[in-house]
N, C-alpha and C positions, 0 to 999 in steps of 0.2 A: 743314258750316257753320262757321261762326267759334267757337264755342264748343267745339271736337271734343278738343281739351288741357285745357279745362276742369279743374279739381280735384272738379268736380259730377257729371262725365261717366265712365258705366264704360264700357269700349273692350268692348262685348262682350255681348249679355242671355246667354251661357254662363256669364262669370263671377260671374252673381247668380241665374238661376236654371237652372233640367235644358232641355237643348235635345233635342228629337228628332230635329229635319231643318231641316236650312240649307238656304234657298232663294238661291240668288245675283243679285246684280242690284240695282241701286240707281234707280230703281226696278227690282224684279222682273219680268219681260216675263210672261203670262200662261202663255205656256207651261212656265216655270219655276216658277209659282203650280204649276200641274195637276199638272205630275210631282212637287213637295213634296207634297203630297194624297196623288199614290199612293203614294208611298213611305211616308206618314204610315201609310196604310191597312194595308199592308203589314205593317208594324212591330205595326199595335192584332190585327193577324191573328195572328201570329205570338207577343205577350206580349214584345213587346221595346223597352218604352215607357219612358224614363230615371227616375230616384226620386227 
């Protein structure tokens, strides 16, 4: 959008808060939704969720 340089705008919700998994895609296609889930899934299986 037009406001994306903004002085309001942070380039990033990693540099504010813990990211687990980046889903790519503006919008995201559903199938890049599903595979973010299981990787989510993966990760709360595993204990390897950010702090």
């Amino acid at each position: 959008g037009p406001f994306w340089d903004s002085y309001s705008v942070v380039k990033g919700a990693d540099k504010v808060i813990p990211v687990d998994v980046y889903i790519p895609g503006c919008p995201a296609n559903p199938e890049a939704l599903f595979d973010g889930i299981i990787k989510l899934q993966d990760k709360i299986l595993k204990g390897e969720l950010a702090k």
